[in-house]
C-alpha positions as CSV (number, residue, x, y, z in Angstrom):
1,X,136.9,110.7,83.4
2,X,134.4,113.3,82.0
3,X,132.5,110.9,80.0
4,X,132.1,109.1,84.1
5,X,130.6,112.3,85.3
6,X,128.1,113.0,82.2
7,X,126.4,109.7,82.2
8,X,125.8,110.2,86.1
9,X,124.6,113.5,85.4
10,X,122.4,111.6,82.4
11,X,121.1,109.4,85.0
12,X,120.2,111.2,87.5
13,X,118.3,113.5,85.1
14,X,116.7,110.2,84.0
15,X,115.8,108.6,87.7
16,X,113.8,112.2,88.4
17,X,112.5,112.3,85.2
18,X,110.8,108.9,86.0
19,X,109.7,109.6,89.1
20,X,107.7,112.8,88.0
21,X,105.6,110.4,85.6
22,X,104.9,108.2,88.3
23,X,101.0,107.5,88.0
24,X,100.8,108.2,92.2
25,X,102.1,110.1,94.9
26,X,105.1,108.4,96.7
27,X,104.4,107.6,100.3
28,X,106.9,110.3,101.2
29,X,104.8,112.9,99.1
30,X,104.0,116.4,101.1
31,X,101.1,116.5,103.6
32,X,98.5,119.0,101.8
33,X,97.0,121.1,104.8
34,X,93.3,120.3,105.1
35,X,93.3,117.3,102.7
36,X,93.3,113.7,104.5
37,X,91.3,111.1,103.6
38,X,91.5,106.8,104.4
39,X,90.4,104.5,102.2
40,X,90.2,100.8,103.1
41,X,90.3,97.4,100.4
42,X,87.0,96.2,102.6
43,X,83.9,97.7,103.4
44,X,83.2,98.4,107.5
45,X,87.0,99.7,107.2
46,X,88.1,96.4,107.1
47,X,91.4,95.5,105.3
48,X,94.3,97.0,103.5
49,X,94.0,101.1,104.7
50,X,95.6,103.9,102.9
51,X,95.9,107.1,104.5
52,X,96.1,109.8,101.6
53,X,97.0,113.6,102.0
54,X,97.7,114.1,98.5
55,X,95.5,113.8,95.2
56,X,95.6,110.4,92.9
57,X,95.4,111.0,89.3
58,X,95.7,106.9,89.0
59,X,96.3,105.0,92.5
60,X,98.8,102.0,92.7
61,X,97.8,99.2,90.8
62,X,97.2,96.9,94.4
63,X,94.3,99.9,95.0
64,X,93.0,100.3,91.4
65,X,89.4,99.0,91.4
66,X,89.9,97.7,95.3
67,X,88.1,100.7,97.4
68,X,84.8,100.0,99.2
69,X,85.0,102.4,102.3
70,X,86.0,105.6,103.2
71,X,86.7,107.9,105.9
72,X,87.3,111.6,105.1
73,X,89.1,113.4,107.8
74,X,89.8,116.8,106.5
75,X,88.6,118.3,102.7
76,X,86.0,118.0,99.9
77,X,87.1,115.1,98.0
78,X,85.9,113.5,94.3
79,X,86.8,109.9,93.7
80,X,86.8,108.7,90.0
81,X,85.7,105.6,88.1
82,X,88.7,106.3,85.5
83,X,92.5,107.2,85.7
84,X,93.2,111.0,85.4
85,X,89.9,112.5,87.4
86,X,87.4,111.5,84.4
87,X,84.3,109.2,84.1
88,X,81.4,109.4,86.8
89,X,82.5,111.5,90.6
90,X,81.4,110.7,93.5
91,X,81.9,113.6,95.9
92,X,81.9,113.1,99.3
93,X,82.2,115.3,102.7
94,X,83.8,114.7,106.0
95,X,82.3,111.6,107.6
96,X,82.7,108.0,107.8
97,X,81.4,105.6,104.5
98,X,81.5,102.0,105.4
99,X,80.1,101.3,102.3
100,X,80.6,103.3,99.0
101,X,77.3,101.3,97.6
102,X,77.5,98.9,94.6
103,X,77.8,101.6,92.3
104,X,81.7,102.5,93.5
105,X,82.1,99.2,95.5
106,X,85.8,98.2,93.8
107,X,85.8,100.5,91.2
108,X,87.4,103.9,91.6
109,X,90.6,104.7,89.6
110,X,91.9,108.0,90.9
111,X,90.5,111.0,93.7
112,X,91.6,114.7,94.3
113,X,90.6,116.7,97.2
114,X,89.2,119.6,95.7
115,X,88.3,122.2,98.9
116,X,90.2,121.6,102.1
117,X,89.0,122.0,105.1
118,X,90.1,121.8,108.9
């Protein structure tokens, strides 16, 4: 009977231990208060859409290397080439970007919001 409650108690411990090393924020993550950006497979703000209130130190693998517009709502946010906020930044402003350019078309890895805003 007590070995029964130890190994639930094991795997729960294990279950959050996994989720904090997830690469992304799950969808149910907290709204950060003037942070909220979309960012969209296609350029023109055309496809898949992603509405993101929270920083991506690596973004799902179905978004890794997809991006190729962007609408900032809220915040000063940085967008990566590489996992983890490294490699080039590009650092962009509220607005609307239907195209990132050819530089980021498809090709950024992970993005913070570094100064919010209302």
């Amino acid at each position: 009977m007590r070995y029964v409650g130890v190994r639930k108690g094991l795997r729960a411990i294990a279950l959050a231990a996994i989720a904090a090393a997830l690469p992304f924020a799950p969808a149910h993550a907290q709204r950060r208060h003037g942070c909220e950006a979309i960012v969209y497979i296609d350029a023109n703000f055309q496809g898949g859409a992603w509405r993101v209130f929270h920083d991506a130190f690596s973004v799902p693998p179905d978004w890794n290397d997809q991006i190729s517009s962007i609408r900032i709502i809220n915040g000063v946010w940085e967008f990566y080439i590489d996992w983890h906020y490294e490699g080039e930044l590009l650092r962009l402003r509220p607005g609307n970007y239907p195209f990132v350019g050819e530089r980021w078309n498809d090709q950024i890895s992970s993005f913070r919001c570094i100064e919010p805003t209302d």
